[in-house]
Backbone as CSV, one residue per row, in Angstrom:
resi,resn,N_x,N_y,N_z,CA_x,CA_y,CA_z,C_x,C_y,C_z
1,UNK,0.848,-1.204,0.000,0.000,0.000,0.000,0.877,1.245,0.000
2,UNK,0.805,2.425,-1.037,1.390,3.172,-0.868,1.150,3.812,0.163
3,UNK,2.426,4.561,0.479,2.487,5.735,2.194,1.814,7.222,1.409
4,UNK,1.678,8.000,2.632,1.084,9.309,2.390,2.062,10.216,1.591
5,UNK,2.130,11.320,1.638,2.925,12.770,1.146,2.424,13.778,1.737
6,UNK,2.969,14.174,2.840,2.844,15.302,3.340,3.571,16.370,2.752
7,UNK,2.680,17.814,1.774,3.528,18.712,1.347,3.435,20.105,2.713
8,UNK,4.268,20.063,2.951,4.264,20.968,4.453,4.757,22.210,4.130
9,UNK,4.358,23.672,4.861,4.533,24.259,4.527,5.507,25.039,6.267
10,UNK,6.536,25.205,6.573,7.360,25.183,7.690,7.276,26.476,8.391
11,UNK,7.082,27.321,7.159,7.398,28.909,7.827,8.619,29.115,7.697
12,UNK,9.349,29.823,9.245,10.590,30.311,8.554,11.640,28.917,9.229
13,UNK,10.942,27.761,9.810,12.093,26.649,10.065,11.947,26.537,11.648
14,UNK,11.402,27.429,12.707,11.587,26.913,14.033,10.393,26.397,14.487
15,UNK,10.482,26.012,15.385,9.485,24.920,16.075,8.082,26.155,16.470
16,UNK,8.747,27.236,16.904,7.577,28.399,17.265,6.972,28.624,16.008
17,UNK,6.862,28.732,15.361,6.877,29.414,14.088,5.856,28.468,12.786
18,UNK,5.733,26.864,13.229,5.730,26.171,12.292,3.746,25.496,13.232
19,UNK,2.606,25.230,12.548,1.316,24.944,13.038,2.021,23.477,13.500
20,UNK,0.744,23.446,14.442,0.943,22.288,15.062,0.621,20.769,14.086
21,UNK,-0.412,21.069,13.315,-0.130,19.960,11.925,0.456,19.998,11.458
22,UNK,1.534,20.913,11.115,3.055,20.857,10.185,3.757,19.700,10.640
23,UNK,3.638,20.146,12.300,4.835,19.078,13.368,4.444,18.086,13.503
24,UNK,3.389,18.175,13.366,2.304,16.225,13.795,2.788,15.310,12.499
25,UNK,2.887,15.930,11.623,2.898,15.675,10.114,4.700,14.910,10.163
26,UNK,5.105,15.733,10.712,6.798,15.672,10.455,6.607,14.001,11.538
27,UNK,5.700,14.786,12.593,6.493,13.323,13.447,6.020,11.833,13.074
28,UNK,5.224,11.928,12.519,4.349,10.745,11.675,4.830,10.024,10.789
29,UNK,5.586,10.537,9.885,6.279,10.521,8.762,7.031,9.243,8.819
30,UNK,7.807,8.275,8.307,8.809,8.200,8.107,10.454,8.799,7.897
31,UNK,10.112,9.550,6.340,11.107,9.809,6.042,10.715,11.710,5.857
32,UNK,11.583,12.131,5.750,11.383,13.722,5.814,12.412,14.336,4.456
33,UNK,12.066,14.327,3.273,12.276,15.680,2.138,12.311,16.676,2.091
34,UNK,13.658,17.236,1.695,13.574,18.670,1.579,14.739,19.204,0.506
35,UNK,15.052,20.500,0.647,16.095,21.202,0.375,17.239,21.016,1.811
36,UNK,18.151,21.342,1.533,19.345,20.597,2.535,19.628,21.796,3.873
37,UNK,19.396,23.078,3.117,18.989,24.103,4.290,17.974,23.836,5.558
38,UNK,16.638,23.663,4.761,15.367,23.155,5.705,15.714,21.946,6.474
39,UNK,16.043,21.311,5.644,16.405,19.795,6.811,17.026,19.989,7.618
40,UNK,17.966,21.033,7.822,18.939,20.939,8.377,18.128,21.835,9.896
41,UNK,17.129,22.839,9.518,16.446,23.489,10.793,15.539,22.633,11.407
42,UNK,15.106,21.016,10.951,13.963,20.586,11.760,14.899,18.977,11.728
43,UNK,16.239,19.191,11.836,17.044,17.910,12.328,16.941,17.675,13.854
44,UNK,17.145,18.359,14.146,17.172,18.565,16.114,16.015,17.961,16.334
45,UNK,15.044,18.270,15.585,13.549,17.675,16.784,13.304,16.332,16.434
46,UNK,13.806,15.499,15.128,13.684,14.434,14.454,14.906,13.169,14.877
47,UNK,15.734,13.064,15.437,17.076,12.467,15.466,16.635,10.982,14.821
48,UNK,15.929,10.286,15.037,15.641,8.745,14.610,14.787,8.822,13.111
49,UNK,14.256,10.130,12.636,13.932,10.088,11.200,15.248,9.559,10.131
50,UNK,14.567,9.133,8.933,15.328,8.934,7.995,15.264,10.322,7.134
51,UNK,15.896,10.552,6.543,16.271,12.259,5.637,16.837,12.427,4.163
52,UNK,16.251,12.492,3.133,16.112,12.756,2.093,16.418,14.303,1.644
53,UNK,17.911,14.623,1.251,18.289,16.048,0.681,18.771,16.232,-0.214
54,UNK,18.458,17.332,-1.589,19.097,18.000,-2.826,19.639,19.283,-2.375
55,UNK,20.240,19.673,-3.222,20.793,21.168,-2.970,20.091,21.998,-4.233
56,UNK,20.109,23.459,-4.183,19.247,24.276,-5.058,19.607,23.666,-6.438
57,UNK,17.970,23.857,-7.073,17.708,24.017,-8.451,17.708,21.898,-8.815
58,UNK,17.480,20.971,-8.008,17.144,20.052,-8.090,15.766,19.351,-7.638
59,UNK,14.630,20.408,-7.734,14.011,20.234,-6.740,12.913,19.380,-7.509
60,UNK,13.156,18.909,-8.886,12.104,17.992,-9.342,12.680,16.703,-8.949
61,UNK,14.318,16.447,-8.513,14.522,15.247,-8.179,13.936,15.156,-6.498
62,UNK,13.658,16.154,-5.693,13.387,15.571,-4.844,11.919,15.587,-4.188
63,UNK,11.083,15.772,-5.872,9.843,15.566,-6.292,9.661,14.293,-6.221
64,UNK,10.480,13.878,-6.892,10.338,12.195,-7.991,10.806,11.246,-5.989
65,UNK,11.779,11.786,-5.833,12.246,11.161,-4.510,10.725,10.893,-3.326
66,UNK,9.974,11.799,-3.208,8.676,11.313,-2.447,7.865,10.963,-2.912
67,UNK,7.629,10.889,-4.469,6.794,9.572,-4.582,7.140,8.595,-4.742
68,UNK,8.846,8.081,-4.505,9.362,6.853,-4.788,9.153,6.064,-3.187
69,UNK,9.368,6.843,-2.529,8.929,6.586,-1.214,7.943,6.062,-0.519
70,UNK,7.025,6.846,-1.166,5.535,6.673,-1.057,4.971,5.400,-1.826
71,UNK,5.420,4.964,-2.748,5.291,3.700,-3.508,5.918,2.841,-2.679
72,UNK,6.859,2.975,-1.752,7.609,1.548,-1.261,6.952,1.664,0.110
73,UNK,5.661,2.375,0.565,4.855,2.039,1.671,5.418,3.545,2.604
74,UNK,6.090,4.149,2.694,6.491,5.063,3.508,5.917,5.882,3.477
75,UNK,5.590,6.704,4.841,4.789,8.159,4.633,6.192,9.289,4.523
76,UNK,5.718,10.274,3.906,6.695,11.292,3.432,6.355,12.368,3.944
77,UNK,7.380,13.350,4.500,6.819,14.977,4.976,8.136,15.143,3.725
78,UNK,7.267,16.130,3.156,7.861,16.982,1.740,8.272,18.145,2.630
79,UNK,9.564,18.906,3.098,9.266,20.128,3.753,9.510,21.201,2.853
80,UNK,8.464,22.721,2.961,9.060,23.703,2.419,8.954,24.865,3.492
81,UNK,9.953,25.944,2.827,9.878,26.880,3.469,8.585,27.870,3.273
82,UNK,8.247,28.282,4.624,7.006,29.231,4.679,5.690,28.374,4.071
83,UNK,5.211,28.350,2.837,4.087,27.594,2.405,4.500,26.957,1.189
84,UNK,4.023,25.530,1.242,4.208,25.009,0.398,3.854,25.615,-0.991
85,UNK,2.437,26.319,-1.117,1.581,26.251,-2.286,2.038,27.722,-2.371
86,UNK,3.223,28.777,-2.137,3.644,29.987,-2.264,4.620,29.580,-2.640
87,UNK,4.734,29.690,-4.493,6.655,29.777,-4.608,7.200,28.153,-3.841
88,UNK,5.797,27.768,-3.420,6.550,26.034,-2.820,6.473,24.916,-3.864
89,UNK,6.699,23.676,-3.381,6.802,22.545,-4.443,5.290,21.603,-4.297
90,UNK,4.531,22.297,-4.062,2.992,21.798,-3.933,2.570,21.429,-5.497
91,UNK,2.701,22.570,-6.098,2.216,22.534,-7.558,2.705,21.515,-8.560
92,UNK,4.257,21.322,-8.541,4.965,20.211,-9.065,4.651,18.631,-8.787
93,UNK,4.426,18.757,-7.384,3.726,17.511,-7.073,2.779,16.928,-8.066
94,UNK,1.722,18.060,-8.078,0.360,18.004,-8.509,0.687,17.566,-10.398
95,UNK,1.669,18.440,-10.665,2.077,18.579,-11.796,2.640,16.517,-12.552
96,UNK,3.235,16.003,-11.352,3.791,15.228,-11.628,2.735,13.412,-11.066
97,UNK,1.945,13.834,-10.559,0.822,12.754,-10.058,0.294,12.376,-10.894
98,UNK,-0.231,12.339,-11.644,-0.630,11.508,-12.718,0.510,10.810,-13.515
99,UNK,1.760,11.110,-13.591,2.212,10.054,-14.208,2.517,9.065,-13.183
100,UNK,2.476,9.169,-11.830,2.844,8.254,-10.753,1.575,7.402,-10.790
101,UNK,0.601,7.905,-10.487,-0.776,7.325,-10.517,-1.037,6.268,-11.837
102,UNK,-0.693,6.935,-12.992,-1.216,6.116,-13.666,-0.037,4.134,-14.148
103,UNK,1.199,4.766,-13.165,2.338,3.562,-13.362,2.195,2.822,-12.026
104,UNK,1.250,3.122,-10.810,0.777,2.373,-9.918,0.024,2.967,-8.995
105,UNK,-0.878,1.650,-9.299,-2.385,1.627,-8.890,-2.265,1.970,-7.469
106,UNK,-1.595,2.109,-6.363,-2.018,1.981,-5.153,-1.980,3.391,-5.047
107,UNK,-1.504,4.176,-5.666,-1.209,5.617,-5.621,-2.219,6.727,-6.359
108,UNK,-2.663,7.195,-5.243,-4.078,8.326,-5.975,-4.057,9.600,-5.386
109,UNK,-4.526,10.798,-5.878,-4.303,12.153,-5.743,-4.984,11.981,-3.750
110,UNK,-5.784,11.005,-3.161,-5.181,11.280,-2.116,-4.729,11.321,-1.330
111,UNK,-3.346,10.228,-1.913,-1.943,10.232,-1.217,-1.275,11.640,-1.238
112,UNK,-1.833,12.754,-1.838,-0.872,13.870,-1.421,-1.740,14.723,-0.499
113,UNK,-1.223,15.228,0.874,-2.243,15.909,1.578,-0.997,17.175,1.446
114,UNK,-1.481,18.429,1.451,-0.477,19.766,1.227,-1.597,20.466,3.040
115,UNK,-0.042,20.624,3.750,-0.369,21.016,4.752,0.257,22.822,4.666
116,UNK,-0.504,23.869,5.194,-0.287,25.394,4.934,0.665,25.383,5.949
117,UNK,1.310,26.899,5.614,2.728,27.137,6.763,3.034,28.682,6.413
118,UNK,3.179,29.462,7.334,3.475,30.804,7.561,4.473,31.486,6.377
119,UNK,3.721,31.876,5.355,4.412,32.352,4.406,5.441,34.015,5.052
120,UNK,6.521,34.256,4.078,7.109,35.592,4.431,6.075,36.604,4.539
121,UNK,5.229,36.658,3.649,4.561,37.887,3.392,3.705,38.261,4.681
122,UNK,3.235,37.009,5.093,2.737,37.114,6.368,3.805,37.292,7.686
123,UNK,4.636,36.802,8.112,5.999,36.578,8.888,6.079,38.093,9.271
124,UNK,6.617,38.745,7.695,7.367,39.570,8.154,6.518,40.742,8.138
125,UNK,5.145,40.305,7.140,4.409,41.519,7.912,3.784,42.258,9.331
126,UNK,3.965,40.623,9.929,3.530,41.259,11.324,5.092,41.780,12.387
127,UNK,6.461,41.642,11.453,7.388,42.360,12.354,7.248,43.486,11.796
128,UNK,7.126,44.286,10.636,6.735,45.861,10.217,5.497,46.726,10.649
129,UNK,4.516,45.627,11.409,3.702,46.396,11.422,2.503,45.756,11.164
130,UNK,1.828,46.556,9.731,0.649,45.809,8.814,0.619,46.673,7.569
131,UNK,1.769,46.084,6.923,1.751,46.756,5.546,1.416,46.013,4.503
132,UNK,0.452,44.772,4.416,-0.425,44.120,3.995,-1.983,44.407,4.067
133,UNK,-2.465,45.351,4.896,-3.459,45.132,5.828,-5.077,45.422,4.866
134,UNK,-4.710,46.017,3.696,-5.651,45.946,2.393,-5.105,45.005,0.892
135,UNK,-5.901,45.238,-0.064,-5.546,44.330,-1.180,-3.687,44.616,-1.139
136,UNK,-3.468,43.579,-1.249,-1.647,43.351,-1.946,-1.688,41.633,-2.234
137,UNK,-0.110,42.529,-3.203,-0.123,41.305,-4.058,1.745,40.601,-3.737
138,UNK,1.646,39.769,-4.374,3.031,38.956,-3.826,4.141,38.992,-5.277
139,UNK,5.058,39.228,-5.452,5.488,39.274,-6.323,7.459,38.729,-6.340
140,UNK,7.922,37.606,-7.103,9.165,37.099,-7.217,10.360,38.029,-8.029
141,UNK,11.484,38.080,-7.542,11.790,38.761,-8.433,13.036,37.807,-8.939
142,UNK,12.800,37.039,-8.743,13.842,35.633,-9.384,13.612,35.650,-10.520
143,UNK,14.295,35.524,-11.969,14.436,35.338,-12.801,14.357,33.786,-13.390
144,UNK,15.046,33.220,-12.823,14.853,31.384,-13.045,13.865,30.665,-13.631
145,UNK,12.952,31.100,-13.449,11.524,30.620,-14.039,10.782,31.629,-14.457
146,UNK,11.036,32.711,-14.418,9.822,33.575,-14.952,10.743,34.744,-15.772
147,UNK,10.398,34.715,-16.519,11.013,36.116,-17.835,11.183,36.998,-16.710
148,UNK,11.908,38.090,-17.104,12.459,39.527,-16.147,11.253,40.361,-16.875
149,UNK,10.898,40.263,-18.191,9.791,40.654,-18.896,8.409,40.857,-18.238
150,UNK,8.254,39.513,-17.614,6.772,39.444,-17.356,6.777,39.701,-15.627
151,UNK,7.917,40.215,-15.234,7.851,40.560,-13.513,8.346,42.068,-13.757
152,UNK,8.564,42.495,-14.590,8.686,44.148,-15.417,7.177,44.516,-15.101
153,UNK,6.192,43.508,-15.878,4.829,43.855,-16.293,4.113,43.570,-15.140
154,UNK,4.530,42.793,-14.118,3.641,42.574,-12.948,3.990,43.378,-11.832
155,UNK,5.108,44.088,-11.879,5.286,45.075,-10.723,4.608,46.925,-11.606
156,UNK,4.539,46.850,-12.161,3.667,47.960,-13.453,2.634,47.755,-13.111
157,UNK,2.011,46.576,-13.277,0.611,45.935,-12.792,0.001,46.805,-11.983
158,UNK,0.971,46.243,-10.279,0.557,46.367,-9.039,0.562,47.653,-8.683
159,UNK,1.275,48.540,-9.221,1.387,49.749,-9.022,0.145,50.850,-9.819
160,UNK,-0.291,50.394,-11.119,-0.819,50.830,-11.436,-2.651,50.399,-10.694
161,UNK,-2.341,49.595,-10.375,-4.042,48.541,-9.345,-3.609,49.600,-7.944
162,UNK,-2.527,50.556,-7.107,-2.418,50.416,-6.096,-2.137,49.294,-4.920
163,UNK,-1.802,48.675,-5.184,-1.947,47.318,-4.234,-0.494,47.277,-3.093
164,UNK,-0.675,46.948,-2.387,0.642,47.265,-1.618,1.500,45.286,-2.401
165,UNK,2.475,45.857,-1.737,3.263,44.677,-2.782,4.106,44.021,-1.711
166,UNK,4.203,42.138,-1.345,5.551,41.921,-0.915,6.378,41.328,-2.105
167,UNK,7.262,41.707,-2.026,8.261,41.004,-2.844,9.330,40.045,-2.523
168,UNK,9.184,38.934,-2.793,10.232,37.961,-2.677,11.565,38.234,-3.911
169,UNK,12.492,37.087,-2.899,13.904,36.465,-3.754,14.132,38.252,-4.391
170,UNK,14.357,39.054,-3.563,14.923,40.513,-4.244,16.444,40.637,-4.493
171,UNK,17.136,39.938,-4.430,18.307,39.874,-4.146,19.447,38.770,-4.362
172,UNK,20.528,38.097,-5.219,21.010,37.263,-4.592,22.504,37.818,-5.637
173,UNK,23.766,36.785,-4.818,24.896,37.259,-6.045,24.870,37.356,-7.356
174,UNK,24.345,37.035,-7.630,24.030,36.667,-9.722,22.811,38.087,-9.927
175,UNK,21.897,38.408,-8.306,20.744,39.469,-8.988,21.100,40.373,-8.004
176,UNK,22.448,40.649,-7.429,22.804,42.447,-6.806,21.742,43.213,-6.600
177,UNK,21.472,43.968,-8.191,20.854,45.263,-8.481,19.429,44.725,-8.684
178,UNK,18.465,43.387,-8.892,17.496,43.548,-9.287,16.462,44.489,-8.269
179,UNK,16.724,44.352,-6.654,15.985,45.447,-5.879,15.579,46.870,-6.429
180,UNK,16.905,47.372,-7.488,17.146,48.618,-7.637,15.879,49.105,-8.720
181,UNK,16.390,47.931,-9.796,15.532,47.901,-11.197,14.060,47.549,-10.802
182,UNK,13.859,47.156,-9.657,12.673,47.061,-9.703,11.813,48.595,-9.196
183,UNK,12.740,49.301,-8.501,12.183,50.131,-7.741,12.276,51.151,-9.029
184,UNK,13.250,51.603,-9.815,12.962,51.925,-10.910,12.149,51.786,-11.917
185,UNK,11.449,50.480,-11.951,10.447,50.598,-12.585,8.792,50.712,-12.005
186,UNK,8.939,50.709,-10.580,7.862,51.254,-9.904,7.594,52.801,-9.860
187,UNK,9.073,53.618,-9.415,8.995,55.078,-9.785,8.075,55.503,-11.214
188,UNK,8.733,54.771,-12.293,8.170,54.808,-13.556,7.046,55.082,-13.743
189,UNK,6.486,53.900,-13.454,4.668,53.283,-13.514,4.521,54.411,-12.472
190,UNK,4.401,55.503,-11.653,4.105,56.440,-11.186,3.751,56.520,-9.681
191,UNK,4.555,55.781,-8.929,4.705,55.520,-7.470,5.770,56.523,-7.022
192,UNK,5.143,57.546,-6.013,5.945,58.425,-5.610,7.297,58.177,-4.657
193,UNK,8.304,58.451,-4.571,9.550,58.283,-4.515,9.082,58.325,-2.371
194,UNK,8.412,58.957,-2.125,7.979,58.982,-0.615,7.226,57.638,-0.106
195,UNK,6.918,57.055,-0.777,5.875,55.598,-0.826,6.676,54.935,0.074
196,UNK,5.418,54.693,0.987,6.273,53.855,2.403,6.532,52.427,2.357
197,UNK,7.516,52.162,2.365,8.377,51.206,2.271,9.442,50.201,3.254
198,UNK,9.326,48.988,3.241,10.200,48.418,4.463,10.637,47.241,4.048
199,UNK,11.018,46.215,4.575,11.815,45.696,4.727,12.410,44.201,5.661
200,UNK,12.413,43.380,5.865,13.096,42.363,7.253,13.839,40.972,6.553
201,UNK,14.518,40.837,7.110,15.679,39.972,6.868,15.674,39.041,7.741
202,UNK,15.802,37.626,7.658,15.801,36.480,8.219,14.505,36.337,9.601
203,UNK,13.478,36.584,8.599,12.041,36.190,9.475,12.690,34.893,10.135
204,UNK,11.667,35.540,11.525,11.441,34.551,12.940,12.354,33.447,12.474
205,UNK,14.047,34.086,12.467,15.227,33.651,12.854,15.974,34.016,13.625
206,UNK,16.951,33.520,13.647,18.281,34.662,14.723,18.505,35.335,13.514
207,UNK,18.569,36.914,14.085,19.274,37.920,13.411,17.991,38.786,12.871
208,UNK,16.831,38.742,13.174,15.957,39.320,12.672,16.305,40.617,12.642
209,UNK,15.741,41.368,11.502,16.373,42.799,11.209,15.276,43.368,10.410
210,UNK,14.621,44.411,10.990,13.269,45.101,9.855,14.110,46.870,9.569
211,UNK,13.562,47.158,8.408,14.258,48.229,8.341,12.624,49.509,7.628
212,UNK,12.100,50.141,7.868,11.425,51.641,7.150,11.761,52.569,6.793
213,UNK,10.996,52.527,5.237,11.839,53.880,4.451,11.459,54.022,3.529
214,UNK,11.321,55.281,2.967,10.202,55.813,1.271,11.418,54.826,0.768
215,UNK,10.824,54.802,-0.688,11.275,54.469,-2.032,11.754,54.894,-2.327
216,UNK,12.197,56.280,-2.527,13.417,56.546,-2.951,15.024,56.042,-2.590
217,UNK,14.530,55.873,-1.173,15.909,55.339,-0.606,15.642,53.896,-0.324
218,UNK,15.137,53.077,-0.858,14.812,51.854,-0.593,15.793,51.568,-1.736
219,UNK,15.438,52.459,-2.919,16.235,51.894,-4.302,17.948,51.042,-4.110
220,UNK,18.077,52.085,-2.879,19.244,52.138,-2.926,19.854,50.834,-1.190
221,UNK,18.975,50.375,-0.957,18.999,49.496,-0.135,19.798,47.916,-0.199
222,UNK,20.416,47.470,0.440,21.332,46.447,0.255,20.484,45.749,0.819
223,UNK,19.936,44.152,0.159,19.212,43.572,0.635,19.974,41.669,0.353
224,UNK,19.514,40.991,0.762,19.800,39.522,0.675,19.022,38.405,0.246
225,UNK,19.110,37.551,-0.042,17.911,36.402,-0.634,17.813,36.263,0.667
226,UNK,17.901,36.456,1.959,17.184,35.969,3.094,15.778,37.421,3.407
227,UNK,15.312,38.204,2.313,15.097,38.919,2.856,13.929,39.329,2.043
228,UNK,12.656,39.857,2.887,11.009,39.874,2.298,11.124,41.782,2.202
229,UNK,10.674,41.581,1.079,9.982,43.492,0.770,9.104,44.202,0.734
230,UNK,8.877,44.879,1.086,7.067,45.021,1.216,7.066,47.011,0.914
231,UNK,6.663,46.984,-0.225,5.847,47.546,-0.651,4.615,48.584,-0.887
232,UNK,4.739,49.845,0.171,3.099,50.356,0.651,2.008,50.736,-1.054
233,UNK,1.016,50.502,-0.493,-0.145,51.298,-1.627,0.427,53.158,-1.220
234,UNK,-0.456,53.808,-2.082,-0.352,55.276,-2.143,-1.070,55.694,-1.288
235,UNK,-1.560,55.461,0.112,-2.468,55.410,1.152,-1.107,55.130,2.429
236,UNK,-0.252,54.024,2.282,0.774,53.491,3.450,1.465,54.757,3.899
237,UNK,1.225,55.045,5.291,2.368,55.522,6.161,3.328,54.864,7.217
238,UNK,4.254,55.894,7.478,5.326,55.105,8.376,4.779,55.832,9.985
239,UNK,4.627,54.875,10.677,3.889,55.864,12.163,4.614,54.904,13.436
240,UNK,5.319,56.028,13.697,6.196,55.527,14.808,7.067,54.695,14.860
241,UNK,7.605,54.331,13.701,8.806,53.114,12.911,8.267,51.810,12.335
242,UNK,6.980,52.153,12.214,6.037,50.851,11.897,5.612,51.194,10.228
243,UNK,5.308,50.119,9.483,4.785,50.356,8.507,3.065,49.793,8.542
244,UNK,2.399,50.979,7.868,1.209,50.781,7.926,0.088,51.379,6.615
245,UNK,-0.721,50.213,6.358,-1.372,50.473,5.318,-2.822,50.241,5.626
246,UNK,-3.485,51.886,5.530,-4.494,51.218,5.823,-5.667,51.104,5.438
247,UNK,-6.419,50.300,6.386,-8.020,49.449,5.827,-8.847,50.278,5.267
248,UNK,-9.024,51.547,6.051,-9.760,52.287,5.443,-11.093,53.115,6.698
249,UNK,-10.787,52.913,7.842,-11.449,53.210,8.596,-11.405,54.539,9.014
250,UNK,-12.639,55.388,9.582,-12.804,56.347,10.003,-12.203,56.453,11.259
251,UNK,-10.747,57.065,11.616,-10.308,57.087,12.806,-10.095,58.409,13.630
């Protein structure tokens, strides 16, 4: 009989931080999948699990790896960071189940259960404040999979909708300046250079670090792939070092 697939969604990796079905999920499991970072934050609570790890940009092999698992009777916790079904490997799963399904029978869409987990956008919005706190939208600025073209046209988008924006992956050695170019092309699309703006680096980790500040000087901000962006609508102020966008109430 095939085993389960738990696609889990971790948050930012600590035990505070992660729902209590994430952890039920992990301890149930057999074997535990991931990226070699993540495994490495939910090793401590697991010592007698078995552990399944790739390193970046292999992550359809360690797709194929939990349903091989799952065919030889084992239950699987798939782990990702923050939410699976955000920028996680939920979709690939989904993407790749039918050819598992249809090469053995014991295996059916619901052997995959996708458990939710504290995305950045959420994380780090509640260390800024609530600069989410009306419509916004989520936006990658990784190149890897998505044209620089069509995240040109979706930060244009959001700006032109108003929407307050978080932005992921702003940053890494190979993308320096993409923070910059992006903020350049938000100025563009007609977002005033005062537009409140922030910032945090290694959500509900050690080293947490939030930073507030218009756009103009955000452009110019040194940021890290450990690190979430957020974005105000043309409504967001900065009040008392907090970022805040708001609902809309008569106060």
């Amino acid at each position: 009989m095939a085993g389960r697939i738990y696609i889990i969604g971790m948050g930012p990796g600590y035990r505070s931080m992660m729902t209590e079905e994430a952890f039920t999920a992990m301890e149930k499991s057999d074997v535990i999948v991931g990226y070699t970072v993540y495994v490495d934050l939910v090793k401590e609570h697991f010592p007698e699990k078995e552990f399944f790890t790739t390193p970046m940009r292999q992550e359809i092999e360690r797709c194929r790896a939990c349903f091989d698992f799952a065919i030889e009777g084992k239950d699987v916790a798939f782990i990702c960071s923050g939410d699976a079904g955000v920028y996680g490997m939920a979709a690939p799963m989904y993407e790749l189940l039918p050819e598992y399904v249809n090469a053995n029978s014991d295996l059916t869409e619901e052997n995959l259960i996708v458990i939710p987990g504290v995305t950045a956008a959420i994380s780090g919005a509640a260390v800024l404040g609530a600069p989410i706190n009306h419509d916004f939208c989520v936006i990658s600025l990784s190149d890897l999979l998505t044209p620089w073209e069509m995240i040109e046209k979706r930060l244009k988008a959001a700006i032109d909708g108003d929407f307050a924006i978080a932005i992921y992956n702003p940053s890494s050695k190979k993308r320096h300046d993409y923070l910059k170019r992006a903020c350049e092309i938000m100025l563009a699309a007609g977002a005033s250079e005062n537009r409140a703006c922030g910032y945090v680096e290694n959500i509900g980790r050690e080293g947490t670090k939030s930073v507030v500040m218009p756009l103009g000087e955000l452009k110019e901000a040194e940021v890290n792939m450990f690190t979430t962006v957020f974005i105000g609508n043309s409504k967001s102020e900065i009040v008392l070092g907090k970022l805040v966008t708001k609902r809309g109430y008569q106060i």
